[in-house]
C-alpha positions in Angstrom: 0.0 0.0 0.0 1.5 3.2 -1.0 1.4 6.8 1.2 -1.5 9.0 -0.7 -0.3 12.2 -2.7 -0.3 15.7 -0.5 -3.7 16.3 -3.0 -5.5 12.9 -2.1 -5.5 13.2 1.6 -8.7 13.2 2.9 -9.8 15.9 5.9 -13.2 16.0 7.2 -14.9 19.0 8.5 -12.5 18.7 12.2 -9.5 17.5 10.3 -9.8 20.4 8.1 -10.9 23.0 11.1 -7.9 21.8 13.2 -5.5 22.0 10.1 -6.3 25.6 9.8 -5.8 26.0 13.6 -2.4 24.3 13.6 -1.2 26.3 10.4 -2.0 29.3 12.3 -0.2 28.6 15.6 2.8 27.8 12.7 2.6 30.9 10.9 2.3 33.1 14.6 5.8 30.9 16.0 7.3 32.0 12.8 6.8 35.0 12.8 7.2 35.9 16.1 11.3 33.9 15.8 11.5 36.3 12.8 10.7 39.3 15.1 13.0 38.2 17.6 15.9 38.4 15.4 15.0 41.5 13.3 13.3 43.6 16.5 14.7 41.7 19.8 11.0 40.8 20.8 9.2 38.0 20.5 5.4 38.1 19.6 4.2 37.6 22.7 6.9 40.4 24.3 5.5 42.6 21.7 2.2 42.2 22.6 2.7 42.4 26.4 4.9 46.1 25.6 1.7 47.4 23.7 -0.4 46.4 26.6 1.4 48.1 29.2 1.9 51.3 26.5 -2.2 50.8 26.3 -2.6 51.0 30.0 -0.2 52.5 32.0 0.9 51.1 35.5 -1.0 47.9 34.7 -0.7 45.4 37.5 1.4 41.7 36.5 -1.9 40.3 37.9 -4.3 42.2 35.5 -1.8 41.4 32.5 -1.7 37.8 33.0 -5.6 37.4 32.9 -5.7 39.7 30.0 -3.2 37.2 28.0 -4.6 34.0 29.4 -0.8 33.2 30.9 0.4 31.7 34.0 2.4 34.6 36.0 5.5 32.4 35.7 5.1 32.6 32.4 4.6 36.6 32.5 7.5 37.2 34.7 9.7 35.9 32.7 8.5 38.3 29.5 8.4 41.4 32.3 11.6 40.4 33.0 13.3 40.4 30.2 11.2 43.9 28.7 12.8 45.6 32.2 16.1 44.3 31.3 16.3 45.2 27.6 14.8 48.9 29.3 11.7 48.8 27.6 9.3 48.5 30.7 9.7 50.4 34.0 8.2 48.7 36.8 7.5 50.3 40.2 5.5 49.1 43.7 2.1 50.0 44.3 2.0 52.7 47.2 -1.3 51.2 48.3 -0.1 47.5 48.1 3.5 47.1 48.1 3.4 43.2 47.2 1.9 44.4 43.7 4.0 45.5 40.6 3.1 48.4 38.1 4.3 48.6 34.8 5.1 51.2 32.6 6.7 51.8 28.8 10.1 53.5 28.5 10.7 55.9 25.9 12.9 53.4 24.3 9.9 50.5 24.5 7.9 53.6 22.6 10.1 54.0 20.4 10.6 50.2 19.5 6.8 49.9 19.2 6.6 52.7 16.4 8.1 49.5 14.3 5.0 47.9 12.3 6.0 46.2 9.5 6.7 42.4 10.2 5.0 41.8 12.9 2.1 39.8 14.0 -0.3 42.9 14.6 0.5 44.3 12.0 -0.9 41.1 9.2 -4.1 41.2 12.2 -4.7 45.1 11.4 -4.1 44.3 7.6 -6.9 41.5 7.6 -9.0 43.9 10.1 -8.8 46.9 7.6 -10.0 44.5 4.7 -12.9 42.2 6.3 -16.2 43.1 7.0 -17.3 43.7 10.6 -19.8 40.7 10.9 -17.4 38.0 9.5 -14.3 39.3 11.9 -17.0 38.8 14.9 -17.8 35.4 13.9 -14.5 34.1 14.0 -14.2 36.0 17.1 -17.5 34.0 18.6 -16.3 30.9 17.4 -12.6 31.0 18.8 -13.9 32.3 22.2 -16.1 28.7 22.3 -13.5 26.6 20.8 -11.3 28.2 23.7 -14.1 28.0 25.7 -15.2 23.8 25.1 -10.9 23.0 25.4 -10.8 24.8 29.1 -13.4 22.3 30.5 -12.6 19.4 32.1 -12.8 16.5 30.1 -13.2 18.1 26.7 -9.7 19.0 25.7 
């Protein structure tokens, strides 16, 4: 029995779906290597810099909700962003267990950089979709994200 030619392999509806997922998450790690070498971010330390530039003297606590990530996770990206001098971070005066976080001129001035990054190809395909479709995909992410947090389903 011979392998089947790249055009005769079969994919149902979830084959298909997860195909399209797993290209994604491909494309995303690619790019975000890519920005590493050419910007000296990552895609994910990009994002977390535009965050904090978004809301200054945002709490870890409140970023790692926002992003979905374990702290451990976002310490390690905080960390590095304070030691490449791109976030500032100081205590909270109210509750001095809590760090704030802040953009540096120099994290400003890295984030004026557009081209070749990960935003950047999502406010391209933004700029050129209608509304309704975007929010679908939206609405149906959100449930697949949804269904694979419960126990049992992922």
């Amino acid at each position: 029995m011979t392998a089947p030619d790249e055009q005769d392999v079969r994919l149902d509806d979830t084959l298909a779906f997860l195909q399209v997922i797993w290209r994604l998450d491909h494309e995303l790690q690619t790019v975000s290597k890519r920005m590493q070498s050419e910007l000296g971010l990552t895609g994910l330390q990009r994002l977390v810099l535009r965050l904090v530039g978004k809301n200054p003297g945002i709490s870890a606590g409140h970023l790692a909700r926002t992003l979905h990530l374990h702290p451990s996770t976002l310490t390690g990206v905080l960390d590095r962003l304070e030691g490449q001098k791109l976030l500032r971070r100081t205590v909270d005066k109210e509750d001095r267990r809590r760090a704030l976080f802040r953009i540096t001129a120099a994290g400003s001035t890295l984030l004026s950089r557009r081209g070749g990054t990960v935003e950047h190809a999502v406010t391209r395909l933004l700029a050129q979709e209608p509304e309704g479709r975007i929010a679908t995909v939206r609405v149906v992410l959100d449930e697949l994200v949804s269904i694979l947090g419960r126990p049992g389903n992922s």
